[in-house]
mmCIF file of the N, C-alpha and C atoms, coordinates in Angstrom:
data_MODEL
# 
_entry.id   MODEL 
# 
loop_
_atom_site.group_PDB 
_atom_site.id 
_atom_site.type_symbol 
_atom_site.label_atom_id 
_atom_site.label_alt_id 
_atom_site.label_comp_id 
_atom_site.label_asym_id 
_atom_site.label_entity_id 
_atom_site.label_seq_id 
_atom_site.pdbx_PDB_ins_code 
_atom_site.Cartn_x 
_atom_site.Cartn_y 
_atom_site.Cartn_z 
_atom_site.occupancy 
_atom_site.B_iso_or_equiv 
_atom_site.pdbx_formal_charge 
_atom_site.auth_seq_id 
_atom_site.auth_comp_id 
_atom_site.auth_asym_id 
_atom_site.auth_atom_id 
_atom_site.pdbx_PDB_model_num 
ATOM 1   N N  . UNK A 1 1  ? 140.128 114.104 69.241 1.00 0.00 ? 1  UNK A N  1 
ATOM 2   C CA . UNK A 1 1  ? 138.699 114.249 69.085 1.00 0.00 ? 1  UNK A CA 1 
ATOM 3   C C  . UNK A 1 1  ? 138.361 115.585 68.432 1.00 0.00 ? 1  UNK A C  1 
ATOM 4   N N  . UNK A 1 2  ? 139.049 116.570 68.693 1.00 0.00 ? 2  UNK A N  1 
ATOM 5   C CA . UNK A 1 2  ? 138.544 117.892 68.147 1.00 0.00 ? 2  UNK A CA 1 
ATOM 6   C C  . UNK A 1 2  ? 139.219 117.994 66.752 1.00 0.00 ? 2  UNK A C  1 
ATOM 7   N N  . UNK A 1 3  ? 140.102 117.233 66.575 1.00 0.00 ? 3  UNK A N  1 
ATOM 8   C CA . UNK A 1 3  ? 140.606 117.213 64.988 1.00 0.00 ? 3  UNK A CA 1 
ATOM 9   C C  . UNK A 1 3  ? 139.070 116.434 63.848 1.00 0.00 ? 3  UNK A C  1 
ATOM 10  N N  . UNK A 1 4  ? 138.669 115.408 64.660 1.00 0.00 ? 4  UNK A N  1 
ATOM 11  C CA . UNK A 1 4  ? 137.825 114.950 63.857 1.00 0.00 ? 4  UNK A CA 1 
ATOM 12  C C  . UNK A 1 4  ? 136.276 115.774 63.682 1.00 0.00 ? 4  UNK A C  1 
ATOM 13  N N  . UNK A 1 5  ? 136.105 116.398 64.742 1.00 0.00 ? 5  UNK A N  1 
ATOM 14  C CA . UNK A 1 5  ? 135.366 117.372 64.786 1.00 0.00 ? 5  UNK A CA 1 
ATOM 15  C C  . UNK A 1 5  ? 135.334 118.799 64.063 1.00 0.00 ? 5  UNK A C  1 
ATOM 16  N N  . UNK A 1 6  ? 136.636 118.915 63.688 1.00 0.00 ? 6  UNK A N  1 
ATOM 17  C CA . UNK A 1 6  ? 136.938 120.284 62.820 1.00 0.00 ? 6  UNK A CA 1 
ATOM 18  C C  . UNK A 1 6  ? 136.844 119.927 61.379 1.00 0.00 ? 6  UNK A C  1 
ATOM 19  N N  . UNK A 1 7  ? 137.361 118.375 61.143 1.00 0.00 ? 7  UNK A N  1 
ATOM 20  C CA . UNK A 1 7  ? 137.390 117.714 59.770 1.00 0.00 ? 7  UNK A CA 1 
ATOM 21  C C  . UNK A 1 7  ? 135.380 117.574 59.375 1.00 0.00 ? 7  UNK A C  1 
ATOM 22  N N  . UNK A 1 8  ? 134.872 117.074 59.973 1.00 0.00 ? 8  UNK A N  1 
ATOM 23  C CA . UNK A 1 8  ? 133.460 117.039 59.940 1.00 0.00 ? 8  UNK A CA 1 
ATOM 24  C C  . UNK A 1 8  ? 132.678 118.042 59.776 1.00 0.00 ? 8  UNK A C  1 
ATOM 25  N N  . UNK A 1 9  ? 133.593 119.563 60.612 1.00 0.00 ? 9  UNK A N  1 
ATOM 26  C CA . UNK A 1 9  ? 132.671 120.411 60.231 1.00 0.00 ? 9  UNK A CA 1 
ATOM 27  C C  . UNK A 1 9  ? 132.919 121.501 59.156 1.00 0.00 ? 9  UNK A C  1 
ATOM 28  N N  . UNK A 1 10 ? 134.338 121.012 58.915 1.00 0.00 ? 10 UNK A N  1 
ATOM 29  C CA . UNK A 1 10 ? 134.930 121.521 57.145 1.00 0.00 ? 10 UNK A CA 1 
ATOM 30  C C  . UNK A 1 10 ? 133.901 120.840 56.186 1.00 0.00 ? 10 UNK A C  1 
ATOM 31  N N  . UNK A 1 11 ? 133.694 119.162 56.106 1.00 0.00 ? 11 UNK A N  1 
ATOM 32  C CA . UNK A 1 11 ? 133.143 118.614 55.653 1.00 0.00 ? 11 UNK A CA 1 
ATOM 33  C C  . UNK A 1 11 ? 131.855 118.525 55.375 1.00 0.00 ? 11 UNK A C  1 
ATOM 34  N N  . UNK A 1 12 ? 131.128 118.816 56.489 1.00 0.00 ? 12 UNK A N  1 
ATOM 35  C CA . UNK A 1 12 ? 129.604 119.662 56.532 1.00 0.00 ? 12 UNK A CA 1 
ATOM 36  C C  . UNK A 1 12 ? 129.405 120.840 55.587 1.00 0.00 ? 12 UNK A C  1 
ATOM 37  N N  . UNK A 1 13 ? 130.064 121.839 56.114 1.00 0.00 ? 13 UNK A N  1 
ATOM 38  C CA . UNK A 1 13 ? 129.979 123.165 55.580 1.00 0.00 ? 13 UNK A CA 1 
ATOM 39  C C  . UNK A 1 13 ? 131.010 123.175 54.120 1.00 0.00 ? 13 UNK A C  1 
ATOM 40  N N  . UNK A 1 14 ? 131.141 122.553 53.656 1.00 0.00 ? 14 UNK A N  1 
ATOM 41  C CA . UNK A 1 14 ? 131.657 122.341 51.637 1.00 0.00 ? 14 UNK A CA 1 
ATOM 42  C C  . UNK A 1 14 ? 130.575 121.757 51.288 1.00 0.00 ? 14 UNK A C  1 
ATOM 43  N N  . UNK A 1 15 ? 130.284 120.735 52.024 1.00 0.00 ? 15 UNK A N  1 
ATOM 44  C CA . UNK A 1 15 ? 128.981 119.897 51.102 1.00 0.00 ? 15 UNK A CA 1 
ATOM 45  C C  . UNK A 1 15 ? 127.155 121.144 50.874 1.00 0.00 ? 15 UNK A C  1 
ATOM 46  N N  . UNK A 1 16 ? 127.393 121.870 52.397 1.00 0.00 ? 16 UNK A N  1 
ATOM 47  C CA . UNK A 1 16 ? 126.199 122.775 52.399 1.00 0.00 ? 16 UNK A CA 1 
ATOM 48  C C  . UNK A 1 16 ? 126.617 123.590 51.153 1.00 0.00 ? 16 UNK A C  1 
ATOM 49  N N  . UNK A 1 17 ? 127.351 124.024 50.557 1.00 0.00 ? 17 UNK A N  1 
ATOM 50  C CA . UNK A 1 17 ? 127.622 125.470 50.279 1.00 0.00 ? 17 UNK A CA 1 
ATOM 51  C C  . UNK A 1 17 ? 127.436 124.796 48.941 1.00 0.00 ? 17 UNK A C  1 
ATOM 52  N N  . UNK A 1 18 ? 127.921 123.199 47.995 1.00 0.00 ? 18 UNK A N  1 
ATOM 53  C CA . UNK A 1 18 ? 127.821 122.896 46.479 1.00 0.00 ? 18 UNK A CA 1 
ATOM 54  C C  . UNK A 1 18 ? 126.478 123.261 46.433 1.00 0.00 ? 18 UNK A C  1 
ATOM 55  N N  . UNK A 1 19 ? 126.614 123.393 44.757 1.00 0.00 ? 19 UNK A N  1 
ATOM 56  C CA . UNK A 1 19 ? 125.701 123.410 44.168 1.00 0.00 ? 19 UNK A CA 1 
ATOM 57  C C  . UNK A 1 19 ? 124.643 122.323 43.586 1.00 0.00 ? 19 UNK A C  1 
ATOM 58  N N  . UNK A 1 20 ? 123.387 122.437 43.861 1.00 0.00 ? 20 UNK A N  1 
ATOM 59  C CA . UNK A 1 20 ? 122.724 120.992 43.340 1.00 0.00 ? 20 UNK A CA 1 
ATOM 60  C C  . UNK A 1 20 ? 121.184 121.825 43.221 1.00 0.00 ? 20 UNK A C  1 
ATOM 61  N N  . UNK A 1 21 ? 119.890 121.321 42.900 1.00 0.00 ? 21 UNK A N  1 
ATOM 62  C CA . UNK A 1 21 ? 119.162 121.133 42.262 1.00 0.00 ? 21 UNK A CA 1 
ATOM 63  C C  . UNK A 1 21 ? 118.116 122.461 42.895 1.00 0.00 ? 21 UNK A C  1 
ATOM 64  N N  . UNK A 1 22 ? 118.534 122.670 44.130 1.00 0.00 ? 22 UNK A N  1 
ATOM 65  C CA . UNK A 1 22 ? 117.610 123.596 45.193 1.00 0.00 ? 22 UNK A CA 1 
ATOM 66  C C  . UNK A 1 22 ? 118.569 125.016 44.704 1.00 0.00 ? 22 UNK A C  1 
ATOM 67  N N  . UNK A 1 23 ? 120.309 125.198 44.970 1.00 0.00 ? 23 UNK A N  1 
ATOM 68  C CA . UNK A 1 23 ? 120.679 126.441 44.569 1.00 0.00 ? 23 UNK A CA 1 
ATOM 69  C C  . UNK A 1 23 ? 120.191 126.788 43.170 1.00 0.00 ? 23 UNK A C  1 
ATOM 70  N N  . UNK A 1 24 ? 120.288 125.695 42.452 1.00 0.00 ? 24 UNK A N  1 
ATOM 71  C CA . UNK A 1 24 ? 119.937 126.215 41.012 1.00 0.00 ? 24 UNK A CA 1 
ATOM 72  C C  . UNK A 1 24 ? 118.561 126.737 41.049 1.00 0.00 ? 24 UNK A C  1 
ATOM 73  N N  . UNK A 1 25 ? 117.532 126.517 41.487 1.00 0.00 ? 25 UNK A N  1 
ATOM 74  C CA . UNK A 1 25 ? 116.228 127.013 41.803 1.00 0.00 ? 25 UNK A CA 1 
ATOM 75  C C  . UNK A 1 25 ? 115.713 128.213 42.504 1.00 0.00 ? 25 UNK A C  1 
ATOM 76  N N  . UNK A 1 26 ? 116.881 128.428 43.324 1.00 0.00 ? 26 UNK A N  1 
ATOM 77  C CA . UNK A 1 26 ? 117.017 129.326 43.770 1.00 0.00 ? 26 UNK A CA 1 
ATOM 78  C C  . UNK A 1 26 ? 117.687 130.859 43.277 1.00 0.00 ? 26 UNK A C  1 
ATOM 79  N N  . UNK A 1 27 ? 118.517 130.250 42.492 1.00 0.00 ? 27 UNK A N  1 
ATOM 80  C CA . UNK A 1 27 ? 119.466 131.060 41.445 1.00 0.00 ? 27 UNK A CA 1 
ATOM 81  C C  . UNK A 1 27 ? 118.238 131.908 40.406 1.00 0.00 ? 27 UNK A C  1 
ATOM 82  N N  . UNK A 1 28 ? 117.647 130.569 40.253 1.00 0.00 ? 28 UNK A N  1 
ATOM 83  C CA . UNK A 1 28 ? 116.617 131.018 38.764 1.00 0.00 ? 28 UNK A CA 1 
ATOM 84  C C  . UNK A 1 28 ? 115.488 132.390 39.045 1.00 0.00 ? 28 UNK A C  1 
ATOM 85  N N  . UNK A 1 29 ? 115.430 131.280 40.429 1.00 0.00 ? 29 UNK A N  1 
ATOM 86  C CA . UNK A 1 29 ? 113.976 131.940 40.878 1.00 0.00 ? 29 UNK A CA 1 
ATOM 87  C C  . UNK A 1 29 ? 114.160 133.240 41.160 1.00 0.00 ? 29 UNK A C  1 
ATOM 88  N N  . UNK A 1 30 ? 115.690 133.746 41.855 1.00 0.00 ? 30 UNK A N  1 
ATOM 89  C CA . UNK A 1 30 ? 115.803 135.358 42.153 1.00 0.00 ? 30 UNK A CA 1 
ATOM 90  C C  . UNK A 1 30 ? 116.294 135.676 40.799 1.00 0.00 ? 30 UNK A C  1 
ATOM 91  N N  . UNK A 1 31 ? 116.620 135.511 39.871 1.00 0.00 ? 31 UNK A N  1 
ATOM 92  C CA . UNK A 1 31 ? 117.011 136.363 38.572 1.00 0.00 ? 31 UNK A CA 1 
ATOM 93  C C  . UNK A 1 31 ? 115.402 136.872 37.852 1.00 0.00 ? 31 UNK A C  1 
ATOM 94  N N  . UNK A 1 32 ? 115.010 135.344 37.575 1.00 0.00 ? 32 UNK A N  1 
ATOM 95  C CA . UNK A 1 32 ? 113.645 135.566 36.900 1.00 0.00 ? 32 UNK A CA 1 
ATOM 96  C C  . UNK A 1 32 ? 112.637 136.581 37.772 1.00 0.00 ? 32 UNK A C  1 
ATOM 97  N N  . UNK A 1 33 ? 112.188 136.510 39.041 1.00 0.00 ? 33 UNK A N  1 
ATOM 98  C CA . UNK A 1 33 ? 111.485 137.369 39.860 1.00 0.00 ? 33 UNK A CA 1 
ATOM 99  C C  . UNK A 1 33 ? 111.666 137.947 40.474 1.00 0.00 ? 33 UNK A C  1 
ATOM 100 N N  . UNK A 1 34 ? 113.088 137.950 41.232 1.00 0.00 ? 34 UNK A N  1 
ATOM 101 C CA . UNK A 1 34 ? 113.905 139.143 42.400 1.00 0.00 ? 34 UNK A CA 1 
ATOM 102 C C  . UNK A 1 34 ? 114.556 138.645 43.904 1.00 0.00 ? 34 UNK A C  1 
ATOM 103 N N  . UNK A 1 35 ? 114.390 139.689 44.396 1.00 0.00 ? 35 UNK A N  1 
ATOM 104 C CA . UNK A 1 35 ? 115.345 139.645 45.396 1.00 0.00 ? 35 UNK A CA 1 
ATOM 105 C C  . UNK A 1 35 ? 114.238 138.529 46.576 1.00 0.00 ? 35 UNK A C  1 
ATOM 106 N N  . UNK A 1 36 ? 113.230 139.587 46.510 1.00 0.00 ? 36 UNK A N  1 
ATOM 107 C CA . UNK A 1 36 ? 111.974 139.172 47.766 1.00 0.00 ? 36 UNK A CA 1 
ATOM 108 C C  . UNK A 1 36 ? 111.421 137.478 47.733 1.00 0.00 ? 36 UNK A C  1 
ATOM 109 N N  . UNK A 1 37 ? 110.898 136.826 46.388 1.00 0.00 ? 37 UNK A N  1 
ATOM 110 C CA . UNK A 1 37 ? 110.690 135.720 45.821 1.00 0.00 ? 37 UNK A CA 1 
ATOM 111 C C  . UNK A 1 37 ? 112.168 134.797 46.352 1.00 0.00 ? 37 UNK A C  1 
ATOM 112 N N  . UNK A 1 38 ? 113.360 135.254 45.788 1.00 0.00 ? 38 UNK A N  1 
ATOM 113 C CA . UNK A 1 38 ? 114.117 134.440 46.098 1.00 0.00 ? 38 UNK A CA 1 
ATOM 114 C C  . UNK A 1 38 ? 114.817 134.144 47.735 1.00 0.00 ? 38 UNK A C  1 
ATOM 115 N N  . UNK A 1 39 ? 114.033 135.010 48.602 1.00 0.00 ? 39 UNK A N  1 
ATOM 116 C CA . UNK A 1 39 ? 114.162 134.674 50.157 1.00 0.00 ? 39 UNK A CA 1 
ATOM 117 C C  . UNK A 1 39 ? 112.934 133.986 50.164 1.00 0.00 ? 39 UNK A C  1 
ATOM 118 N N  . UNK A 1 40 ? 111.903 134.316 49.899 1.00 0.00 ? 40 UNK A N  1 
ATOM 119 C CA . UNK A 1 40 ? 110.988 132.849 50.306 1.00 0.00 ? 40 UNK A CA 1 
ATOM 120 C C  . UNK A 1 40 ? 111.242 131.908 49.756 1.00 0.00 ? 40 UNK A C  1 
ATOM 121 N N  . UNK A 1 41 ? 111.518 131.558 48.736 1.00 0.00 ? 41 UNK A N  1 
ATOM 122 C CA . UNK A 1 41 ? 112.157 130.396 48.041 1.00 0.00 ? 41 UNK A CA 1 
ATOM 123 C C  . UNK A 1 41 ? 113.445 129.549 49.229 1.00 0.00 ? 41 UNK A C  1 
ATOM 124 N N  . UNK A 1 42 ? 114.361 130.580 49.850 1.00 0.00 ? 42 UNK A N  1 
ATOM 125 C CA . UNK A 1 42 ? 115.443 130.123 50.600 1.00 0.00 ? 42 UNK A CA 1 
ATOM 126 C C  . UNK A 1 42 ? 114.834 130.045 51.750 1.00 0.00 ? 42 UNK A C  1 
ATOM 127 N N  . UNK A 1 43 ? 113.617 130.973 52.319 1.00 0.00 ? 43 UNK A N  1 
ATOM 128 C CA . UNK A 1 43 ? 112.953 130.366 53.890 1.00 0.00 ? 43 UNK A CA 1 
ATOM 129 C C  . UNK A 1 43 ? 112.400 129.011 53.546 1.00 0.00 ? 43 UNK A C  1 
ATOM 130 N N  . UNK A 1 44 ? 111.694 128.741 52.655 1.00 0.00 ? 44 UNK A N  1 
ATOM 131 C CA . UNK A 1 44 ? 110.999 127.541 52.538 1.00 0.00 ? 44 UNK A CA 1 
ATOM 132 C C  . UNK A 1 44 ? 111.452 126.285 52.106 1.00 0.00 ? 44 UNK A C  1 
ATOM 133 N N  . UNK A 1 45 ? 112.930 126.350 51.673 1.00 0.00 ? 45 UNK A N  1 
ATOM 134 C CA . UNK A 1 45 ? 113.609 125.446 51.697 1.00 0.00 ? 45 UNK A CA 1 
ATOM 135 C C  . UNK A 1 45 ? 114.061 124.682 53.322 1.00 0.00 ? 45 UNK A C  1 
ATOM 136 N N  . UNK A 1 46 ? 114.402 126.014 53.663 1.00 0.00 ? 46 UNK A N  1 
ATOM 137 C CA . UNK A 1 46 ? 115.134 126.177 55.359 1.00 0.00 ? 46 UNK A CA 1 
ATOM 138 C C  . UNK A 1 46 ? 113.921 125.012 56.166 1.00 0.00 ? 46 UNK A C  1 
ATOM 139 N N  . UNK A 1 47 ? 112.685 125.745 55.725 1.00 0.00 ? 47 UNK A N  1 
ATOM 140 C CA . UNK A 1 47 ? 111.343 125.195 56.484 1.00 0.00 ? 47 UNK A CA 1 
ATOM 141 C C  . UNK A 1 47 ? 111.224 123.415 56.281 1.00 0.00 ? 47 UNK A C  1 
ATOM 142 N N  . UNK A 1 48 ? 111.760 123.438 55.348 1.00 0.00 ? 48 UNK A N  1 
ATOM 143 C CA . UNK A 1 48 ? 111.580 122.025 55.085 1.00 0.00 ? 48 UNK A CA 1 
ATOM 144 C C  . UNK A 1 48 ? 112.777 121.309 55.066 1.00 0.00 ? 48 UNK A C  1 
ATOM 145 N N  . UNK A 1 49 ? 113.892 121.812 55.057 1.00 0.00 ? 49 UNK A N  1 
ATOM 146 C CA . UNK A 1 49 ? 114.671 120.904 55.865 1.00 0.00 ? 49 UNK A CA 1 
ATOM 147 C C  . UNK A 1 49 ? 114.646 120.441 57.429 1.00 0.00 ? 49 UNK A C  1 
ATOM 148 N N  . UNK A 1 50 ? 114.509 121.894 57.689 1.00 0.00 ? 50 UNK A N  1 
ATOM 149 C CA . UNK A 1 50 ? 114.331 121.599 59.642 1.00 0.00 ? 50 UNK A CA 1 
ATOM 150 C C  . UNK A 1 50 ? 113.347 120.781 59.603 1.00 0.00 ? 50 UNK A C  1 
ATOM 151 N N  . UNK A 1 51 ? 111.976 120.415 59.163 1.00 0.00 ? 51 UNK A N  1 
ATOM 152 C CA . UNK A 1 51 ? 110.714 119.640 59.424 1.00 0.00 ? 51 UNK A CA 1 
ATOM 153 C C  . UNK A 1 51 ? 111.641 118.100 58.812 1.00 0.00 ? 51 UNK A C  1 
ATOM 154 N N  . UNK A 1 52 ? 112.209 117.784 57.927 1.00 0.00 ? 52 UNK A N  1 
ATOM 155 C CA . UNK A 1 52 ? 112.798 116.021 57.558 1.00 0.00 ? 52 UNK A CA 1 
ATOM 156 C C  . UNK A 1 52 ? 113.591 116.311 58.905 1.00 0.00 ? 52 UNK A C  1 
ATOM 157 N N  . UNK A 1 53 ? 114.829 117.315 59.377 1.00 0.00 ? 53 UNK A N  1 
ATOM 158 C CA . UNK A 1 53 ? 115.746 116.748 60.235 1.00 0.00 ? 53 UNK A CA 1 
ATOM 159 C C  . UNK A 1 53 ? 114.523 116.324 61.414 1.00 0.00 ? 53 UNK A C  1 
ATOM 160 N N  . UNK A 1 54 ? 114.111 116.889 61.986 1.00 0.00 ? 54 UNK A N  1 
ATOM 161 C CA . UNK A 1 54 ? 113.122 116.966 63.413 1.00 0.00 ? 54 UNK A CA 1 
ATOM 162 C C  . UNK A 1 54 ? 112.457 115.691 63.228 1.00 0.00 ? 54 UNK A C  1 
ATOM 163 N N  . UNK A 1 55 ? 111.687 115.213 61.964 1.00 0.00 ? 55 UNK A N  1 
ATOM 164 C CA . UNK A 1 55 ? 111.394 113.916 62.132 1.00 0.00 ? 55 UNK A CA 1 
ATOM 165 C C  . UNK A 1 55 ? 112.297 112.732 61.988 1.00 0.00 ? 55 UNK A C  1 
ATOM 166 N N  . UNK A 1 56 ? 113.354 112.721 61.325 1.00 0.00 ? 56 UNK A N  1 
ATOM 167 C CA . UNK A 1 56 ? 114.264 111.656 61.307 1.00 0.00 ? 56 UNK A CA 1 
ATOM 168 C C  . UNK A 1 56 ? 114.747 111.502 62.770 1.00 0.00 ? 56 UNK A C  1 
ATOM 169 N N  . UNK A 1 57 ? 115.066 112.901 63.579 1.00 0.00 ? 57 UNK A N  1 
ATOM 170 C CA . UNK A 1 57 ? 115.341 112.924 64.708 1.00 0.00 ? 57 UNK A CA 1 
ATOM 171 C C  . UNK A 1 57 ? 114.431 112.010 65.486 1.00 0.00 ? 57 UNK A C  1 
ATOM 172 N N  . UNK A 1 58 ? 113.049 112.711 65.770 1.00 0.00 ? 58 UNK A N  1 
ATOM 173 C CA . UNK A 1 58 ? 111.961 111.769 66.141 1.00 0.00 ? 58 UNK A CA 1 
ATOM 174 C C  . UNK A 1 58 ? 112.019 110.523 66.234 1.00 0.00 ? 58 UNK A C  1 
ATOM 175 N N  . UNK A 1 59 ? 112.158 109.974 64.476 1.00 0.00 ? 59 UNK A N  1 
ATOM 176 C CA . UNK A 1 59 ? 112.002 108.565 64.767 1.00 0.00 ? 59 UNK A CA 1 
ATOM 177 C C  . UNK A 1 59 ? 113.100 107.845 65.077 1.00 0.00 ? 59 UNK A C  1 
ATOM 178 N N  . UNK A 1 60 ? 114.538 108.281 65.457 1.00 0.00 ? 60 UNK A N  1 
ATOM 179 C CA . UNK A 1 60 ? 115.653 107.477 65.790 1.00 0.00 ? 60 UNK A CA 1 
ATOM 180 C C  . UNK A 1 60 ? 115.368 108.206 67.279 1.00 0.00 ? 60 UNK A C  1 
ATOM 181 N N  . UNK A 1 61 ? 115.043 108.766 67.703 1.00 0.00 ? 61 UNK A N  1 
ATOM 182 C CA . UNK A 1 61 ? 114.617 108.871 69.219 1.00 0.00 ? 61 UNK A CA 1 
ATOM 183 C C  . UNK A 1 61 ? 113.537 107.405 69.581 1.00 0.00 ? 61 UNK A C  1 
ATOM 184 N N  . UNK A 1 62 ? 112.510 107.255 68.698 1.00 0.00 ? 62 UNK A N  1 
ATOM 185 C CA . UNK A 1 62 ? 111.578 106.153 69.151 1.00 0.00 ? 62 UNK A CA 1 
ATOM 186 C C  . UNK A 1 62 ? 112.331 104.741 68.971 1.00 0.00 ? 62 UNK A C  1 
ATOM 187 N N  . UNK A 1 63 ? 113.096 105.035 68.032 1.00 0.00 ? 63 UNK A N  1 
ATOM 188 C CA . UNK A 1 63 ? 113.876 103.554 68.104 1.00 0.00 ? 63 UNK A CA 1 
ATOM 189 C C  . UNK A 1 63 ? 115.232 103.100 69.111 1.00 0.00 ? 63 UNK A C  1 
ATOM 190 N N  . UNK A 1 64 ? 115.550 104.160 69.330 1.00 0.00 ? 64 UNK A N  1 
ATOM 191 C CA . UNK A 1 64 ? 116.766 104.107 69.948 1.00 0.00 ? 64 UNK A CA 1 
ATOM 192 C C  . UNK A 1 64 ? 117.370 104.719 71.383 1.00 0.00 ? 64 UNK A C  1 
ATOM 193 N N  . UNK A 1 65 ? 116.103 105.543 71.951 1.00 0.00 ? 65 UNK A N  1 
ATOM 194 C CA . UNK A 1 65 ? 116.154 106.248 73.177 1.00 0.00 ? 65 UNK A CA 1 
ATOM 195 C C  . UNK A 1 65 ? 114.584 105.937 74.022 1.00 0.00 ? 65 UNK A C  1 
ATOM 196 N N  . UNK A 1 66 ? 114.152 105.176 73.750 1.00 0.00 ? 66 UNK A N  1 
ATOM 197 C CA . UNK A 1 66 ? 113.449 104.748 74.355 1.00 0.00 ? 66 UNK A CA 1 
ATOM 198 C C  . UNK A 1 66 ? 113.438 104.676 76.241 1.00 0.00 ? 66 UNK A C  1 
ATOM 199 N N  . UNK A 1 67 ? 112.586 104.676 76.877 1.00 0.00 ? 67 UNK A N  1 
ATOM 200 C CA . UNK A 1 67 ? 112.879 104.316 78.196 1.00 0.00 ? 67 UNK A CA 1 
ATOM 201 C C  . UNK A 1 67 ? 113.538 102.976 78.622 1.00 0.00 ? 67 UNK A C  1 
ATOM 202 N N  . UNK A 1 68 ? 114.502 103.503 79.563 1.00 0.00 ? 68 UNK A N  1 
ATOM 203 C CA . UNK A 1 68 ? 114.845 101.695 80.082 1.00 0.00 ? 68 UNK A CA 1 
ATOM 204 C C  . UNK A 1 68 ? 114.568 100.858 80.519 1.00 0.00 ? 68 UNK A C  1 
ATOM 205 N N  . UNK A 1 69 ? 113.837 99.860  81.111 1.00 0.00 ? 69 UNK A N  1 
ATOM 206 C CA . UNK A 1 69 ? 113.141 99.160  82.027 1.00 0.00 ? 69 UNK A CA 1 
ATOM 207 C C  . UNK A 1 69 ? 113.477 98.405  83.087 1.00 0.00 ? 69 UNK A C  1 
# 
């Protein structure tokens, strides 16, 4: 169990770290305007991932943890 757990979280943390459409934006955004711009750029990404996970969470809580009867 902890092998598959170490594989998952190799696997997690390579996929976080590629590059795709948000680093590049992020890249741009601190060259073109700076250091300060490109942390709000990276908080407000942050902000809006946690807000999709919390609701996906949500709604597989309403579907799937429901009370028992």
């Amino acid at each position: 169990m902890s092998s598959a757990i170490l594989e998952g979280a190799l696997l997690g943390f390579t996929l976080a770290f590629l590059g795709g459409p948000t680093f590049v934006g992020l890249v741009q955004t601190s060259i073109h305007y700076g250091t300060l711009p490109g942390i709000q750029f990276s908080i407000g990404v942050l902000l809006s991932d946690i807000t999709l996970i919390a609701l996906g969470y949500l709604g597989l809580l309403q579907l799937f943890g429901g009370e028992t009867r």
